[in-house]
C-alpha angles and dihedrals in degrees: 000000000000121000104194141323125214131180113187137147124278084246080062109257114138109218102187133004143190124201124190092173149351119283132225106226132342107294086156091060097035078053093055092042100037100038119010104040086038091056092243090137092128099070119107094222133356112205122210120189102310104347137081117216129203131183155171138214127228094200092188092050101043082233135168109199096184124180119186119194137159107284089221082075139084118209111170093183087062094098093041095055085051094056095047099044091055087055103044093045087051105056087033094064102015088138097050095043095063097050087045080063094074084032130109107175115032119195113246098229090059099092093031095127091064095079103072087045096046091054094051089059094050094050089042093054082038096055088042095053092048092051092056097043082051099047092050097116111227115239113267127254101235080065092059136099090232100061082050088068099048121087101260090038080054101054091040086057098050084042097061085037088053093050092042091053085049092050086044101050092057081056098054096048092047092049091047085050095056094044094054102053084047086060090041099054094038090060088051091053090046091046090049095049093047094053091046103048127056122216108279136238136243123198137148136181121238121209132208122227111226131200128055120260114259113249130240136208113254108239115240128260117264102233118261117259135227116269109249109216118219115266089022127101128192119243097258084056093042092054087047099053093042097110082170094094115072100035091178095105100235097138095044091062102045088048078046103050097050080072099081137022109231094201087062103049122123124241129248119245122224086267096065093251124137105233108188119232121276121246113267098019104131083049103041089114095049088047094052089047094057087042088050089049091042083060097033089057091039088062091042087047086048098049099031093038090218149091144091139283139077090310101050098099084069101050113100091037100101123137139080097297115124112248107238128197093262084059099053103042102085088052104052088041086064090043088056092054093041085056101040088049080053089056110263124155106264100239086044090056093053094040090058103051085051102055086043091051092051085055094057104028102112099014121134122227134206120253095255101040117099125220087232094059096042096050086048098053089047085060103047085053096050087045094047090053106048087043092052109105104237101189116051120274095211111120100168091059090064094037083052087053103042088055085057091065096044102243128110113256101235117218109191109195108200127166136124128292126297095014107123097264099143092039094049083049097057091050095053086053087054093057090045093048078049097065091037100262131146120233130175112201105225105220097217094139085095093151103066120061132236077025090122102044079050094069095028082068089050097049086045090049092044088052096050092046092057102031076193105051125106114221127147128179118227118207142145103192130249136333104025136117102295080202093053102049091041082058104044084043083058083049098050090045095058098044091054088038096237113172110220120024103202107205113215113200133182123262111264134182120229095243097046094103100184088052085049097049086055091051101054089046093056088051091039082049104042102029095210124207094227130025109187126199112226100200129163115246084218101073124084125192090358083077089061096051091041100053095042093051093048091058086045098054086037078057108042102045108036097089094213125119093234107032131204120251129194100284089195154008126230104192113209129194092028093135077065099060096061090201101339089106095144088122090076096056090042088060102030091055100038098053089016081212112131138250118260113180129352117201127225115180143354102274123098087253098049080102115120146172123239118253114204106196089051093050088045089051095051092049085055108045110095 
């Protein structure tokens, strides 16, 4: 049965409502902020506690038709009752509806009359429902296993198994007969070749080589050198490895100096604080060029009604006629090629346009708009918004805030392996030595190895880099619990009042349960304040299965009743991608956490900030 129906506006005025009973919780409003204001329209059902909602959009009309019922049901009309409600509500109050559009507050009693005609059509998809599940005929009882058991299922059984062995046996003799002519005739072929042809013969020449090999010299012996005891070193290796000449430091600062790239260093605010550089700054003005040409071709496209790319099919559809789904399909079919080429994951792709198609099917356009520029600018919009960050990116704040409480703010990288965890690392502890923090890198990575000496040459490069910053490494070599040395590394920071407190862990595939399971104990044990997802901007829909299983695994094996998730992304290799940069949205829509770094290069300083109107930009550019 039916739980409750709603119609309202897409600015969120309901203009008429139906209530069978009353509901647990607000699946109408976990519906508006989850899927439609996410851009998830393209979903069949959303499910909220313990209801499943279903609804339509009524595009020209800028409409919500909206049913609620108990997810343990099964109501097939559900859809269809969607479908004729819409239509019934639209050409009932055609009129009224156009002036609601300018409209903020609507009196209740306006769409009164629907009610009567809204019940009837209930009771209409319910009757019919009923009628087919009636007129189902019930499986005989000759098909069944029981009747095989009884005496005349029985006999009618030996009698089909008589006639198949029958069947069976002149299959057998035929096939007997015709064995035994192809032997026959194959032992009067062999008996014909053995009476014509002899046994053969072998035979082969042999040569012998002549002449005599003409003889070389044998080289001299190098002379013999002196044994070199261990711990010992001759005085030419003594003299190369004496550092103590020449105490002016050169080499110290080249080596120094190849650390970090200057040209890509951030700017301090008026604060004092080191901001790193935004994505797409050094080509800002190339990105707003290619912008300027997109909507310079869009108005030529608009005024000339020609031209190529993915949107030409619409471009000579302007008017006031309503786009239909037939209209659109060859279009978002092309979209979901262009973002799977970018690198999207495949069923993202397709859940987006259509998402993006639900919201234009049935919308008018001016004389003078094209359908290429409409369904571009749907896009950018639906881009715009899964990329938008929706918690707050900055981290120094609660750094800031954590110090006021006199506790270490505890950063935990985790990822797969290979993906660039310990250098990122290294670069975020770059930014926060930047700003005069203190930070101590926590060595939990204690499966791979070199892993430790990995992060000892960053915290000796860091050092050398800000003769004034305070950095330590923590570590207490291989083979121990990854959870207890990342907690007594918390301990340590806070009695010698470090400020941040960076958490290296090992490299870990999704489906390797028992690393998964030490993972989740080392976040279920410390409780960071951040967990940051290290992920490769290369990879397409492995980013999808990655991330989720990661959550899951965060999930399943915590053991707590509310269990921590990856809070952020950090995406690495992106100077490597040039505008495939799919992978961002991937991550971005599957966890809707946002990203917090992207990193460009190899130097200490190769650390941005997304842009998201430059990564936008790129998914679009054809």
């Amino acid at each position: 049965m039916l739980d409750h129906f709603t119609v309202f506006t897409k600015g969120g005025v309901v203009l008429w409502s139906c209530a069978f009973s009353t509901l647990r919780g607000q699946p109408v409003d976990d519906l508006v902020r989850e899927v439609l204001v996410e851009e998830r329209t393209g979903e069949r059902a959303f499910e909220s506690g313990p209801y499943t909602v279903k609804w339509t959009l009524a595009n020209e009309l800028n409409l919500v038709f909206v049913a609620v019922y108990q997810k343990i049901l099964q109501l097939a009309y559900v859809e269809d009752l969607l479908r004729t409600a819409r239509r019934a509500f639209t050409e009932m109050f055609a009129e009224t509806l156009q002036e609601c559009l300018t409209v903020v507050a609507v009196p209740k009693d306006r769409f009164v009359a629907f009610d009567a005609k809204f019940a009837s059509i209930v009771r209409k998809l319910e009757e019919r429902e009923y009628t087919s599940r009636a007129n189902r005929a019930p499986r005989r009882f000759e098909d069944t296993k029981k009747y095989q058991n009884t005496l005349e299922g029985s006999r009618g059984r030996k009698g089909d198994e008589a006639s198949m062995k029958r069947s069976n046996t002149r299959d057998t003799t035929d096939a007997s007969a015709e064995d035994s002519a192809d032997a026959d005739g194959i032992r009067r072929n062999v008996e014909a070749l053995r009476l014509r042809g002899g046994p053969g013969k072998r035979g082969g020449k042999s040569s012998k080589n002549g002449g005599s090999a003409a003889s070389s010299k044998a080289p001299k012996k190098a002379p013999r050198k002196k044994r070199v005891w261990d711990g010992s070193a001759t005085a030419e290796e003594a003299k190369a490895l004496d550092f103590s000449q020449g105490g002016d430091g050169a080499d110290a600062d080249v080596a120094a100096e190849q650390l970090i790239d200057r040209a890509a260093l951030g700017s301090q605010t008026r604060d004092g604080l080191y901001n790193v550089r935004s994505l797409g700054d050094a080509g800002a003005s190339g990105s707003d060029q290619a912008s300027d040409e997109d909507s310079d071709d869009d108005d030529d496209d608009a005024s000339a009604g020609g031209g190529g790319g993915m949107y030409s099919f619409f471009q000579r559809i302007t008017g006031q006629k309503a786009i239909t789904e037939s209209d659109l399909a060859p279009v978002m079919s092309a979209m979901k090629e262009h973002l799977v080429k970018k690198n999207v994951a495949a069923h993202i792709a397709d859940h987006l346009c259509k998402s993006v198609s639900e919201g234009i099917v049935g919308m008018k356009l001016g004389t003078f708009k094209s359908v290429k520029a409409e369904v571009k600018r749907q896009m950018e919009t639906a881009l715009t918004r899964i990329l938008t960050p929706r918690t707050s990116l900055d981290v120094l704040r609660d750094i800031f805030a954590a110090r006021d409480e006199h506790r270490p703010y505890t950063m935990v990288f985790v990822g797969v392996n290979g993906v660039g965890k310990s250098t990122n690392l290294s670069k975020t502890c770059f930014w926060l030595l930047q700003n005069r923090l203190s930070v101590l890198i926590a060595a939990c990575d204690t499966f791979r190895s070199g892993a430790v000496e990995q992060l000892r040459v960053h915290a000796r490069n860091l050092r050398a880099l800000e003769q004034t910053a305070r950095i330590e490494l923590y570590e207490r070599g291989y083979g121990k619990d990854a959870a207890g040395i990342a907690k007594d590394a918390v301990s340590y920071a806070k009695a010698n009042k470090f400020d941040v407190v960076l958490v290296d862990t090992a490299g870990r595939m999704q489906d390797n349960e028992p690393l998964m399971r030490s993972l989740s104990k080392l976040v279920s044990v410390n409780n960071p304040d951040k967990i940051i997802f290290v992920g490769e901007a290369l990879v397409g829909n492995e980013a999808v299965d990655q991330l989720t299983k990661f959550n899951q695994a965060l999930k399943d094996f915590s053991g707590l009743q509310r269990p921590r998730q990856i809070d952020g992304i950090i995406l690495t290799k992106f100077d490597t991608i040039d505008d495939k940069v799919g992978a961002a949205l991937s991550m971005t829509f599957i966890t809707g956490q946002p990203i917090l770094f992207v990193g460009t290069g190899q130097t200490y300083t190769d650390l941005k900030s997304m842009n998201v109107s430059h990564v936008v930009q790129a998914l679009l550019r054809d």
